[in-house]
C-alpha positions as CSV (number, residue, x, y, z in Angstrom):
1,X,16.9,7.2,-1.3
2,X,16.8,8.1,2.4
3,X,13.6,8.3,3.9
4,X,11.3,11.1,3.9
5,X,10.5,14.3,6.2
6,X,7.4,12.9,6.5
7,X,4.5,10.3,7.1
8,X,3.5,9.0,3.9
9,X,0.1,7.6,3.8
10,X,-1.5,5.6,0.5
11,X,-4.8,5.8,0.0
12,X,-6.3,2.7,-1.9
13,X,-9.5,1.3,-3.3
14,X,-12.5,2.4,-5.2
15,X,-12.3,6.3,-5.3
16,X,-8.8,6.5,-3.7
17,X,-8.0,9.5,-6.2
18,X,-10.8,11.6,-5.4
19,X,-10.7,11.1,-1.9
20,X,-6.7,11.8,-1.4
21,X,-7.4,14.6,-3.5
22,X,-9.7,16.4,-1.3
23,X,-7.0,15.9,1.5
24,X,-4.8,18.5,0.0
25,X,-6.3,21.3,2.0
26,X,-5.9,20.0,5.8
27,X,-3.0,21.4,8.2
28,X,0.1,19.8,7.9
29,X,-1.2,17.5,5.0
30,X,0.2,17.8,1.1
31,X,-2.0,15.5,-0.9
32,X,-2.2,14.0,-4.7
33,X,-3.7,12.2,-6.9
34,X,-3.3,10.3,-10.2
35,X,0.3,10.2,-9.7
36,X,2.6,8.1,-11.5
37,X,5.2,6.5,-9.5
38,X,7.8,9.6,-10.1
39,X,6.0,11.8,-10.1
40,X,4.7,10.8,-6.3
41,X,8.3,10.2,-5.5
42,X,9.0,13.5,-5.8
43,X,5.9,14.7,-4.3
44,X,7.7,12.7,-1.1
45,X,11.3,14.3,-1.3
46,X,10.1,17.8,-1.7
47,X,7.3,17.9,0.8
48,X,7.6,19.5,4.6
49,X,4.4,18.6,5.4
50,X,3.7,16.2,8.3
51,X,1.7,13.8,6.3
52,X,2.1,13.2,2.5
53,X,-0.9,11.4,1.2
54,X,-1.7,9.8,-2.6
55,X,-2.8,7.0,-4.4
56,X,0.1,5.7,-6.3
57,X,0.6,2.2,-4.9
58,X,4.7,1.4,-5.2
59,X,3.1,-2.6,-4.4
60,X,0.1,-2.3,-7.1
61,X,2.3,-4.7,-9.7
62,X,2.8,-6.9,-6.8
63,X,-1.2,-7.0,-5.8
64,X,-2.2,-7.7,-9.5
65,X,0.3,-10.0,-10.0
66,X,-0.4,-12.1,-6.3
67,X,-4.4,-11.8,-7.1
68,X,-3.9,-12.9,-10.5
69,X,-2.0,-16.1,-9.6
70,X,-5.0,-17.2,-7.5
71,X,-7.8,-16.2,-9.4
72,X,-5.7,-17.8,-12.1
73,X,-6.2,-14.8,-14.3
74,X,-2.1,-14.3,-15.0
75,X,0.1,-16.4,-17.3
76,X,2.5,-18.2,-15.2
77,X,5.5,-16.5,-13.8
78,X,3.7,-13.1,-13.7
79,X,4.1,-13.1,-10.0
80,X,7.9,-14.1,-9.6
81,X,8.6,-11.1,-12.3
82,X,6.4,-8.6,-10.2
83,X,8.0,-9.0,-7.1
84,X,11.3,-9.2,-8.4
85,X,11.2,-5.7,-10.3
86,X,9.6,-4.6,-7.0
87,X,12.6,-5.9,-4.6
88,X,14.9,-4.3,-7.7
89,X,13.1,-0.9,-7.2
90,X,13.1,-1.1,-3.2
91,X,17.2,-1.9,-3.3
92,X,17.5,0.7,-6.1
93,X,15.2,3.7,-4.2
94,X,13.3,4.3,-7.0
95,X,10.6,2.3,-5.2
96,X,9.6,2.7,-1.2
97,X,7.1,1.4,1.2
98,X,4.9,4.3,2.2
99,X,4.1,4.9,6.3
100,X,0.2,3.3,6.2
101,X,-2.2,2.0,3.8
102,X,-5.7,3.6,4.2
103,X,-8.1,1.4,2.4
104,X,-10.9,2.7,1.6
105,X,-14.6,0.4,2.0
106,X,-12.3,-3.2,2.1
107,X,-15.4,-5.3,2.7
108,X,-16.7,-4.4,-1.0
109,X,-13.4,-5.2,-2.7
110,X,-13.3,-8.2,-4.9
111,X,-12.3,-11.4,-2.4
112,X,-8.6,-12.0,-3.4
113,X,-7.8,-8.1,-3.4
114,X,-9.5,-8.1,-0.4
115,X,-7.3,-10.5,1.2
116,X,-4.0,-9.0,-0.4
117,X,-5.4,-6.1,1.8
118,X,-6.7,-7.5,5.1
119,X,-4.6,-10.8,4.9
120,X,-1.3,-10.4,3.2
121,X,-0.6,-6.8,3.7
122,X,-1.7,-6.7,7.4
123,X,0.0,-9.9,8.4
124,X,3.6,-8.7,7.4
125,X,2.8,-5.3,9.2
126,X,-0.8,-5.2,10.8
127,X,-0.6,-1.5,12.1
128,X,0.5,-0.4,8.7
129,X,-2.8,-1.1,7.0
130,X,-5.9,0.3,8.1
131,X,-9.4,0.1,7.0
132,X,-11.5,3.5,6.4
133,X,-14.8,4.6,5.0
134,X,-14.6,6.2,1.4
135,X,-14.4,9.4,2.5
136,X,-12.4,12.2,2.8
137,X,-13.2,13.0,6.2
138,X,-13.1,9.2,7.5
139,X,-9.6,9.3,5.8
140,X,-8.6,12.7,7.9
141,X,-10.0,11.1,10.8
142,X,-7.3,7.8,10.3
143,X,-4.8,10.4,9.9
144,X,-5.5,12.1,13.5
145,X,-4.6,8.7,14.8
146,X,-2.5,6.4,13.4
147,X,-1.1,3.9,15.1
148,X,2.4,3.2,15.8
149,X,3.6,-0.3,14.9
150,X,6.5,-2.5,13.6
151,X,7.9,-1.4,10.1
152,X,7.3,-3.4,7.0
153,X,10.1,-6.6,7.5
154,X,13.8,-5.6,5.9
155,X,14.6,-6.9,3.9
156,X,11.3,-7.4,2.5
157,X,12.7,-10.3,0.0
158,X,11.6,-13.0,2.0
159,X,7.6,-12.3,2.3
160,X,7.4,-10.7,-1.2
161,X,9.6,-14.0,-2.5
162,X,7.0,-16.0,-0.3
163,X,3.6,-15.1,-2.0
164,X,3.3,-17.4,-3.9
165,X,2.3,-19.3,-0.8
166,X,0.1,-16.8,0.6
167,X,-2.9,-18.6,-0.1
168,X,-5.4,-16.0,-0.1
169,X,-8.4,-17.4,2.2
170,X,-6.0,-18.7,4.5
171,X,-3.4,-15.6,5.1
172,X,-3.3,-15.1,8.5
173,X,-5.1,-18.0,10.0
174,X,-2.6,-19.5,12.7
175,X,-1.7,-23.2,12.2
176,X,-2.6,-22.7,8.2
């Protein structure tokens, strides 16, 4: 799948829906939400819109999965199979990385997803994630400025395969 015409921006956290929804109105911005992964896929290809923004998550699996293993919620092996159907979607093109990450109100997540977000996430690519109020007009605001950056690592295989050893109070803390 070759990459899109434009700069696609997930929106995630408590009210992520609601809030990329209202997006749908600004200049140069085609928003959804409560897409399924297709259906935002194709929301992608066919948009000529500067900035594409939604809240279906082509790494949600993967988060569940990760936060599971450490909160020890997931039967064994539920990690390894999440990332693996995820690196099988990214070399397929049925799954891609989006632009950004907007996460909406990070501080009142639960601890592990809040690490996936601030930790995990932001240590393979810090410029890619960024932290916003829960609001559409903090999110439009993120949008007027977002940073440029490295991309997500390619092949992502080795920091997906790797975490497992992402221990979640301990991602990004040099030495650890």
């Amino acid at each position: 799948m070759p990459r899109p015409n434009s700069t696609v921006v997930i929106v995630a956290g408590a009210d992520a829906g609601k809030v990329a929804a209202r997006l749908d109105g600004l200049a140069n911005v085609r928003a959804a939400a409560g897409q399924d992964d297709d259906s935002a896929r194709e929301l992608v290809a066919q948009s000529h819109a500067a900035y594409v923004v939604h809240d279906a998550d082509p790494l949600s699996g993967v988060a569940t999965a990760w936060a599971g293993f450490f909160d020890r919620t997931d039967t064994p092996g539920t990690l390894e199979v999440a990332v693996e159907t995820t690196l099988a979607g990214l070399r397929r093109g049925t799954v891609q990385l989006p632009d950004y990450y907007v996460v909406l109100d990070p501080e009142s997540l639960p601890e592990t997803e809040k690490h996936w977000w601030l930790g995990v996430l932001a240590g393979v690519s810090p410029s890619r994630v960024i932290p916003a109020k829960p609001s559409a007009g903090a999110v439009a605001d993120v949008l007027s400025r977002l940073p440029s950056g490295r991309w997500w690592p390619d092949p992502p295989d080795e920091w997906l395969r790797g975490l497992g050893r992402a221990i979640p109070d301990r991602v990004g803390v040099p030495g650890a």
